[in-house]
C-alpha positions as a printed NumPy array, in Angstrom:
array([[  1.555, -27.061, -34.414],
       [  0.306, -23.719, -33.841],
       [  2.216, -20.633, -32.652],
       [ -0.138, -17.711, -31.315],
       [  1.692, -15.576, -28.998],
       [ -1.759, -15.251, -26.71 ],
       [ -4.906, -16.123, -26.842],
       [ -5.674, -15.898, -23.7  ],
       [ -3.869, -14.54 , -20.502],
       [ -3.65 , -16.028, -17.091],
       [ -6.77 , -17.676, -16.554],
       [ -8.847, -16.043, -18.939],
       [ -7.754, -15.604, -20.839],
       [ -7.846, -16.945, -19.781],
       [ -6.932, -21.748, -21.026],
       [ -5.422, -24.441, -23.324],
       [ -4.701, -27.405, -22.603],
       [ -1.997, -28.937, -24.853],
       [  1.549, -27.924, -24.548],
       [  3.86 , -28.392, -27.218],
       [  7.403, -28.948, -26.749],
       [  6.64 , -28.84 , -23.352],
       [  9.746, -26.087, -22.539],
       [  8.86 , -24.428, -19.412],
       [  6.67 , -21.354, -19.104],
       [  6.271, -17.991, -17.384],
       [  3.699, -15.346, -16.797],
       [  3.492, -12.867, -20.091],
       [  4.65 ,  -9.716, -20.227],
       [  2.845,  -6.429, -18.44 ],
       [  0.579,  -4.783, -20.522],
       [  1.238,  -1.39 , -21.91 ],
       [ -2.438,  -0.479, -22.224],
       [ -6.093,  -1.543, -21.942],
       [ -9.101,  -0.267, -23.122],
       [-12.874,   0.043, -21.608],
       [-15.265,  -1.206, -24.387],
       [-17.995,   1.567, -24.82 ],
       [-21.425,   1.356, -26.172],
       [-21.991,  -2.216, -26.124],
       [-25.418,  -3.531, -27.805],
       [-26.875,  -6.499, -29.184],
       [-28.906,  -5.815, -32.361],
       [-31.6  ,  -7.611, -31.885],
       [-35.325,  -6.268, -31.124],
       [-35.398,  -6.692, -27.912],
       [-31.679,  -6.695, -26.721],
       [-31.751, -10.047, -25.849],
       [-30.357, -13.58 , -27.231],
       [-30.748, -17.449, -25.939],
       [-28.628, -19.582, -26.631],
       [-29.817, -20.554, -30.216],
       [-29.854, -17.355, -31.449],
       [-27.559, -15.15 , -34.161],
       [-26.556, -12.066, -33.956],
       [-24.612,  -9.332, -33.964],
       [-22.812,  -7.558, -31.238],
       [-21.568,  -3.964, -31.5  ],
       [-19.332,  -1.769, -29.186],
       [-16.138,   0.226, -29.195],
       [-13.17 ,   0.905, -27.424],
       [-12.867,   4.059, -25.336],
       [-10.698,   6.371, -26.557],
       [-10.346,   5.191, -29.87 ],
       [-13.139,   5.472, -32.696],
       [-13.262,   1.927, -33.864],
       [-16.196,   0.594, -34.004],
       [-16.36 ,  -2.949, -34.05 ],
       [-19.395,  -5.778, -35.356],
       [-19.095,  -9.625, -33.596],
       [-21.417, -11.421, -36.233],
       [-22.281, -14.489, -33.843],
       [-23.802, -17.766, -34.045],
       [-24.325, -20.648, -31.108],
       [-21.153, -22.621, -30.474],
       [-22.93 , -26.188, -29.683],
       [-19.485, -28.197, -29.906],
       [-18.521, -26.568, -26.746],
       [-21.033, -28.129, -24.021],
       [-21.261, -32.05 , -24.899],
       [-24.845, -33.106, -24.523],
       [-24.252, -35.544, -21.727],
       [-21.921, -33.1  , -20.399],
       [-21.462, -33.05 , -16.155],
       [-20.511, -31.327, -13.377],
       [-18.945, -33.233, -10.643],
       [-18.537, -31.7  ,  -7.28 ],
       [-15.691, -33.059,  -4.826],
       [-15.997, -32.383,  -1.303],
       [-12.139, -31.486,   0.693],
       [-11.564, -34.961,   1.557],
       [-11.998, -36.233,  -2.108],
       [-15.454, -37.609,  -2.155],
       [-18.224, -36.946,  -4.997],
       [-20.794, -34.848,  -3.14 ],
       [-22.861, -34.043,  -6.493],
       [-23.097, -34.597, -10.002],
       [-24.934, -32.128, -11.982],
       [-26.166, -32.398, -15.917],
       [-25.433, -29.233, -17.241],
       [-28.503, -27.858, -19.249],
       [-27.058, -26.506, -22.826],
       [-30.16 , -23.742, -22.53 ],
       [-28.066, -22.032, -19.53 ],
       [-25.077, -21.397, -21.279],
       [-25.003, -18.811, -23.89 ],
       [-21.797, -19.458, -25.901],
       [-21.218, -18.31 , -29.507],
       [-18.122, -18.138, -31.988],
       [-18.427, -15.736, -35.669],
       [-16.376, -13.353, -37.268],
       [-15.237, -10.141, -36.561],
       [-16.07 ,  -6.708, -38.725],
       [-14.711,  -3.181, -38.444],
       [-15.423,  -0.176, -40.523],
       [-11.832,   0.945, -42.666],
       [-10.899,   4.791, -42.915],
       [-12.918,   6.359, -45.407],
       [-15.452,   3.428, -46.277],
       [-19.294,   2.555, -44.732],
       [-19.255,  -0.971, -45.509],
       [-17.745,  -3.312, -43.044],
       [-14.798,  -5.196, -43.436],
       [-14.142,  -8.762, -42.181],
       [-10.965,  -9.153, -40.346],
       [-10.934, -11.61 , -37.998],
       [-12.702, -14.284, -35.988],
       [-14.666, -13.977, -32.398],
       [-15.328, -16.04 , -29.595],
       [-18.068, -14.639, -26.936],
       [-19.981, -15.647, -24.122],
       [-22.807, -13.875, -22.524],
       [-23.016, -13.509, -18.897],
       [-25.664, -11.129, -18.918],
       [-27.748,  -9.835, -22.286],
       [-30.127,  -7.183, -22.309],
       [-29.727,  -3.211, -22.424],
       [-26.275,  -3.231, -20.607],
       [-24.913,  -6.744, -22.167],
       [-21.71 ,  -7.849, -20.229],
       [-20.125, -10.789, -21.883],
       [-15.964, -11.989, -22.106],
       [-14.38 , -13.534, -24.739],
       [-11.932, -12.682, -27.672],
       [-11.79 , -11.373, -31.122],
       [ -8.761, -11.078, -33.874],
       [ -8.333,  -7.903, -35.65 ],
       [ -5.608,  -7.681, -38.778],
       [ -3.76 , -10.707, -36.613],
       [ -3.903,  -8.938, -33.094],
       [ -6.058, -10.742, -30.714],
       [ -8.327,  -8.69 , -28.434],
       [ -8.979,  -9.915, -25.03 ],
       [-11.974,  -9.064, -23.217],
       [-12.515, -10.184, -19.361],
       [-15.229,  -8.659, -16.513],
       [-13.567,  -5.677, -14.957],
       [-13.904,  -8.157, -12.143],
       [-12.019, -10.805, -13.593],
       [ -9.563,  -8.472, -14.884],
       [ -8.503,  -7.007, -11.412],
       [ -8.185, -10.733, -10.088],
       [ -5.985, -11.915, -13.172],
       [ -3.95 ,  -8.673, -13.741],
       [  0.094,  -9.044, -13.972],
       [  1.262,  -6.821, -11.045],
       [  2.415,  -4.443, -13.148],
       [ -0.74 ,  -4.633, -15.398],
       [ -2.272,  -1.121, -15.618],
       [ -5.855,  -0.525, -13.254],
       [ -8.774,   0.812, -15.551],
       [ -9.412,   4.125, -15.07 ],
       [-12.965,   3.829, -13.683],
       [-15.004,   4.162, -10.402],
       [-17.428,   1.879, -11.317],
       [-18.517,  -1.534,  -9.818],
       [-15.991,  -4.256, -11.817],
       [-18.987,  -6.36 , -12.635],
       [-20.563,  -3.969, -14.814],
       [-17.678,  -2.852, -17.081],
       [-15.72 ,  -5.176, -19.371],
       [-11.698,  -4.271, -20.499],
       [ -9.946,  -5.437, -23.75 ],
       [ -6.578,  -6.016, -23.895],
       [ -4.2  ,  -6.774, -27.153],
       [ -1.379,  -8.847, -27.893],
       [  0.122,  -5.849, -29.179],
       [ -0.156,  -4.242, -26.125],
       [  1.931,  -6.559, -24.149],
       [  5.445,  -5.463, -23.131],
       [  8.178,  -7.209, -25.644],
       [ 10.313,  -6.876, -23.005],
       [ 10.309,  -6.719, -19.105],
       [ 12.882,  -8.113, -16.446],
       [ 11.268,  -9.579, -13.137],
       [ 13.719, -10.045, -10.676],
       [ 11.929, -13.295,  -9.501],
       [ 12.551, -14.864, -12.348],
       [ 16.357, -14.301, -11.701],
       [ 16.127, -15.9  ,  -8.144],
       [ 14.072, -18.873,  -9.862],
       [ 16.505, -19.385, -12.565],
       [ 19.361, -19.081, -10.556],
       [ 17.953, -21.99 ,  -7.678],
       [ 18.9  , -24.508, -10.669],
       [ 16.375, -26.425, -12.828],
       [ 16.457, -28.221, -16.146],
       [ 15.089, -26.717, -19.284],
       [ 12.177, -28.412, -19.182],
       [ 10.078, -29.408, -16.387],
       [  7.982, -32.768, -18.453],
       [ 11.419, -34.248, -17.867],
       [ 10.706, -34.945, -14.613],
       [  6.936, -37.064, -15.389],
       [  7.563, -40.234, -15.112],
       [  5.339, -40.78 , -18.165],
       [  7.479, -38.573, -20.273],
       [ 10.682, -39.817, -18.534],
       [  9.77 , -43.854, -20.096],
       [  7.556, -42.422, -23.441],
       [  8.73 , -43.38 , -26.951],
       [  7.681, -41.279, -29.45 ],
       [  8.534, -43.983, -32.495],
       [  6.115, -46.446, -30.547],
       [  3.092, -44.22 , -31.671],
       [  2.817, -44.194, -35.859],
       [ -0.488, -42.075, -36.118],
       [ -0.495, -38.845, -34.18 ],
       [ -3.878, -37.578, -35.29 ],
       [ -3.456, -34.34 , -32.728],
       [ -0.797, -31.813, -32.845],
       [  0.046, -29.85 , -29.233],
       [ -0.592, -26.227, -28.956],
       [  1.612, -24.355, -27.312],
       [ -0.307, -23.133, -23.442],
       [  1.642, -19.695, -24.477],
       [ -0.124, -18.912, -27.26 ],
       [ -3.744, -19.748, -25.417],
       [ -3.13 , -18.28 , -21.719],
       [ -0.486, -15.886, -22.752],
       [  1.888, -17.463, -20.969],
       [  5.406, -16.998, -23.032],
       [  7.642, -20.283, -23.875],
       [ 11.324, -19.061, -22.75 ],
       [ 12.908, -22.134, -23.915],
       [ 13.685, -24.107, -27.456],
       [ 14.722, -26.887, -26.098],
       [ 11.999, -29.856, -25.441],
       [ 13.737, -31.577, -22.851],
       [ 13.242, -35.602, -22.253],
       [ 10.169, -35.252, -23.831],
       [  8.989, -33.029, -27.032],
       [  9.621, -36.652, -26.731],
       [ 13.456, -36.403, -27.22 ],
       [ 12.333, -34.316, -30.516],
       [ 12.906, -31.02 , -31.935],
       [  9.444, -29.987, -32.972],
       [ 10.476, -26.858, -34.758],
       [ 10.377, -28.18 , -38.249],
       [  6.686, -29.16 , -37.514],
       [  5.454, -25.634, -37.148],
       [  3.018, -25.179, -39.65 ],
       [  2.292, -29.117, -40.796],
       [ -1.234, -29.974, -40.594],
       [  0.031, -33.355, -41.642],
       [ -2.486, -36.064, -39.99 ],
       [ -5.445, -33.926, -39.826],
       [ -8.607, -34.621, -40.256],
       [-10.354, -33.626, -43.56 ],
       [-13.932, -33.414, -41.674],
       [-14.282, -30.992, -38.846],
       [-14.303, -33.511, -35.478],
       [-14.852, -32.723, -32.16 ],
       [-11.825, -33.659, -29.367],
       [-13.77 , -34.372, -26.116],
       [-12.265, -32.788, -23.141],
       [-12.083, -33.716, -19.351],
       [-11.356, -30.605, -16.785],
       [-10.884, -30.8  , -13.125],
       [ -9.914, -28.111, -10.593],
       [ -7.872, -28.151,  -7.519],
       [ -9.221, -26.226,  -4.275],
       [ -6.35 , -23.112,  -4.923],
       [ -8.387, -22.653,  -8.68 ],
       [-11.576, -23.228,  -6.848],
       [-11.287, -20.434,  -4.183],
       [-10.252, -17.746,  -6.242],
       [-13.842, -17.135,  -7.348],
       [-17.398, -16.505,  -5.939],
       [-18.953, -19.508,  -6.128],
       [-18.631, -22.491,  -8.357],
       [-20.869, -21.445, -11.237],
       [-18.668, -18.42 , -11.709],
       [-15.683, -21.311, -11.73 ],
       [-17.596, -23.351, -14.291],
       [-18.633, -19.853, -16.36 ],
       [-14.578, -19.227, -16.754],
       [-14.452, -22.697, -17.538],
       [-16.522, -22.373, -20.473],
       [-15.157, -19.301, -21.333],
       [-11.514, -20.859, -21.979],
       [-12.717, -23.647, -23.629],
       [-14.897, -21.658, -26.07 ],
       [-11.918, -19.412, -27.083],
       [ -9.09 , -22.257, -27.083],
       [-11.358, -23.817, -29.288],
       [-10.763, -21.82 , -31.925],
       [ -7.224, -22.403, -32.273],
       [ -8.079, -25.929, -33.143],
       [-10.434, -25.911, -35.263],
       [ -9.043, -23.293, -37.831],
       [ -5.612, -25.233, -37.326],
       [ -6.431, -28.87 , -36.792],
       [-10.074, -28.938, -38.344],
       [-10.983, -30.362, -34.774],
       [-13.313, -28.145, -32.315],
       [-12.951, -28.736, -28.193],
       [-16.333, -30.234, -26.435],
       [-16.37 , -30.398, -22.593],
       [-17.715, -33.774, -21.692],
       [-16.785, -33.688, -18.139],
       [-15.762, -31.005, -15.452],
       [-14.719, -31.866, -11.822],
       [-14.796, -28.901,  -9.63 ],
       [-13.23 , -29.096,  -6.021],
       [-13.955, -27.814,  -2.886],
       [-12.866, -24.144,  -2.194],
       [-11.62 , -25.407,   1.518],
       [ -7.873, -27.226,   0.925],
       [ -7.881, -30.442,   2.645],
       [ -5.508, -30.518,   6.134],
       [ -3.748, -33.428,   4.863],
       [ -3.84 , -35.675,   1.251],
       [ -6.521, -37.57 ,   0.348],
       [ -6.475, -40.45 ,  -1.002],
       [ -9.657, -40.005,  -3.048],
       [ -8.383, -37.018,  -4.557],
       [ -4.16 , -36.755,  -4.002],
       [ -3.517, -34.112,  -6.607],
       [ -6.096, -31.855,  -4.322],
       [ -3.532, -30.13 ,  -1.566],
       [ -2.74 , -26.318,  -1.621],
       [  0.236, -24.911,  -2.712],
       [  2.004, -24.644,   0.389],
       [  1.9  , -28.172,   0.773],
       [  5.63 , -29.032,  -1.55 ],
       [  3.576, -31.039,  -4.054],
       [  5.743, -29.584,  -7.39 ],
       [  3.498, -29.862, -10.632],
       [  4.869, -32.606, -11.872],
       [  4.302, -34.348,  -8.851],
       [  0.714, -33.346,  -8.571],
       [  0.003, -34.454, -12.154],
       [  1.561, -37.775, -12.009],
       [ -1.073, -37.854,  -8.619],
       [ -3.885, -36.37 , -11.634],
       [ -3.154, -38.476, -13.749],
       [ -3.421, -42.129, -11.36 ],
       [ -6.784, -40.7  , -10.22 ],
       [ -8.376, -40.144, -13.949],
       [ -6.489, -43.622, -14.979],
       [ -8.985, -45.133, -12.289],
       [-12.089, -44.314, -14.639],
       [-13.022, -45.016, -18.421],
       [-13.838, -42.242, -20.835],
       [-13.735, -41.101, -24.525],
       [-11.964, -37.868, -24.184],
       [ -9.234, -37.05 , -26.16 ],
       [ -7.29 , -35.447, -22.918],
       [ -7.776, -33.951, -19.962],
       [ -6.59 , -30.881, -18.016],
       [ -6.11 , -30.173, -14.14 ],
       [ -6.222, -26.312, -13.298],
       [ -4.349, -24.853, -10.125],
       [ -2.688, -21.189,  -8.884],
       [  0.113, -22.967,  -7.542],
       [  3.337, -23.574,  -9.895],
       [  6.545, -24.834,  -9.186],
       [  9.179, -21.88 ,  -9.785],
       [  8.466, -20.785, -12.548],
       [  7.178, -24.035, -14.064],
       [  3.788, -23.403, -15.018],
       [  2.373, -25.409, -17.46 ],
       [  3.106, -29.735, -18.073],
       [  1.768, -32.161, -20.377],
       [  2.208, -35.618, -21.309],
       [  3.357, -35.815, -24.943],
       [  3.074, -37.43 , -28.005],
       [ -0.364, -38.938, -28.216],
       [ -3.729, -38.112, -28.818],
       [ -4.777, -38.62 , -25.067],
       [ -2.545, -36.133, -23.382],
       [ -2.465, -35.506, -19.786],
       [ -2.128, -31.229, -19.102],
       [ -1.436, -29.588, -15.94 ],
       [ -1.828, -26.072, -15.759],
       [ -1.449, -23.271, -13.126],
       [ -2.235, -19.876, -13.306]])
């Protein structure tokens, strides 16, 4: 198990897809500060990259005079070659499925480099996860890097202003969102803040964790399942989302995970790839553009929560199919597509995953689990999984 107080935050940062003793979760922390990043450039000859190439990609942060090196190679576990889009209409129905062509997609993992006090040479201090919306002279690009341990987020000014805590500060910039990016660190999110709301939820009465009430988790036993080949990562640690609770309700399954931390006990020797399944509701839908922005973010969660896995488990993440729903809610349930209502519509989470998870149990696939994305929550209930085997069922709202 892996404990990483954010990889990435809200939606960006960004989204992953296990949760681990399944306590229940809340919106991180305001931030403290952000930066602008400065000066951005890919060194190659003629400032541009496909989706084969390696690289490296400089830049800095305002205000500051680090200067920081993303040595980068293609990430081709990411997009799984038979890899496609399926488009539901409101009432449910498949209105297209699309191949996705790996050549469109320009995603890329490496290490990170910055120069030390005093010396010329570059020093390797972390790892970095990047993809490139737009290369060329003015490259804009999200993603995240580690530095010394402290992740760096980096999200579209765009993206940024949709995502931001309220309290979040605004960058201090009049220009257009989509052509400046902002980097936020773990480090710079408050270690402590009271939100009234929170109060008012916790007060309304609930259990300590919200998996209790899956009817999955509520019947699962944990001894009936000897070889548990993939550990749960905690949602917290890749949307930074914080885990306010020890206690794993009905289902850690019934278990205290603490004395796992750490164990990489039952994983693979051989780096192996964990296909995925993702599928968003109309609420995640409409809150962007279009749906190839919806399927860029996509990839852009994936690509970073991957790398939690692989340097913990030895297993990288590979999208093998994404289900993207109508913007427009449906007026009343489908039954096509049940888990698809908006969030004024009383549906809890759990509800709408046990709904999730009926609809994906009607088809046959090899992925290892599969995750439904949504704004709406329940409270303050915003993440759910089902626990304790390989194939895991997720639920996650933002």
């Amino acid at each position: 198990m892996v404990s990483i107080r954010a990889l990435l935050a809200s939606t960006l940062s960004v989204a992953s897809l296990i949760q681990d003793a399944a306590a229940h979760s809340a919106q991180r922390n305001p931030l403290t500060a952000i930066h602008l990043i400065d000066a951005p450039s890919l060194n190659t000859p003629t400032k541009r990259c496909q989706y084969h190439s390696s690289f490296d990609l400089t830049f800095s942060l305002d205000n500051t005079q680090q200067q920081i090196r993303l040595a980068l190679e293609p990430n081709h576990d990411i997009l799984h070659h038979d890899m496609h889009v399926n488009y539901l209409g409101p009432d449910g129905s498949l209105r297209e499925s699309q191949r996705i062509n790996r050549h469109d997609h320009k995603v890329f993992r490496g290490a990170s480099f910055i120069r030390r006090d005093g010396q010329s040479e570059w020093t390797k201090v972390g790892w970095a996860r990047i993809t490139m919306h737009r290369d060329g002279k003015d490259p804009v690009f999200q993603g995240a890097f580690r530095i010394d341990g402290d992740h760096h987020h980096i999200m579209t000014g765009k993206n940024y202003r949709r995502l931001k805590h309220p309290e979040d500060p605004l960058p201090d910039t009049d220009a257009d969102p989509d052509e400046y990016m902002v980097v936020w660190r773990d480090s710079d999110v408050m270690s402590y803040y009271f939100d009234p709301q929170d109060l008012k939820r916790d007060t309304a009465g609930r259990s300590s964790c919200e998996s209790q009430s899956l009817t999955f988790n509520a019947k699962y036993d944990p001894n009936a399942f000897e070889d548990v080949r993939m550990r749960a990562v905690s949602p917290a640690s890749l949307f930074g989302r914080q885990i306010d609770s020890g206690q794993t309700g009905n289902n850690g399954a019934g278990q205290n995970l603490v004395a796992t931390i750490g164990s990489t006990q039952g994983c693979p020797t051989v780096r192996k790839i964990a296909l995925v399944g993702i599928a968003t509701d109309c609420t995640y839908t409409a809150d962007f553009n279009d749906t190839q922005a919806v399927r860029q973010n996509i990839i852009d969660l994936v690509n970073s929560a991957s790398e939690v896995y692989e340097s913990s488990f030895n297993i990288s993440l590979g999208i093998q199919n994404l289900t993207i729903s109508d913007r427009d809610c449906p007026g009343s349930t489908s039954d096509l597509a049940p888990w698809n209502v908006g969030c004024n519509s009383n549906l809890r989470i759990s509800d709408r995953l046990n709904l999730f998870s009926e609809w994906r149990g009607r088809s046959n696939d090899a992925n290892a689990f599969w995750t439904l994305l949504s704004t709406c929550n329940t409270n303050s209930a915003v993440g759910l999984a089902w626990l304790g085997q390989e194939l895991q069922w997720v639920v996650f709202s933002f």
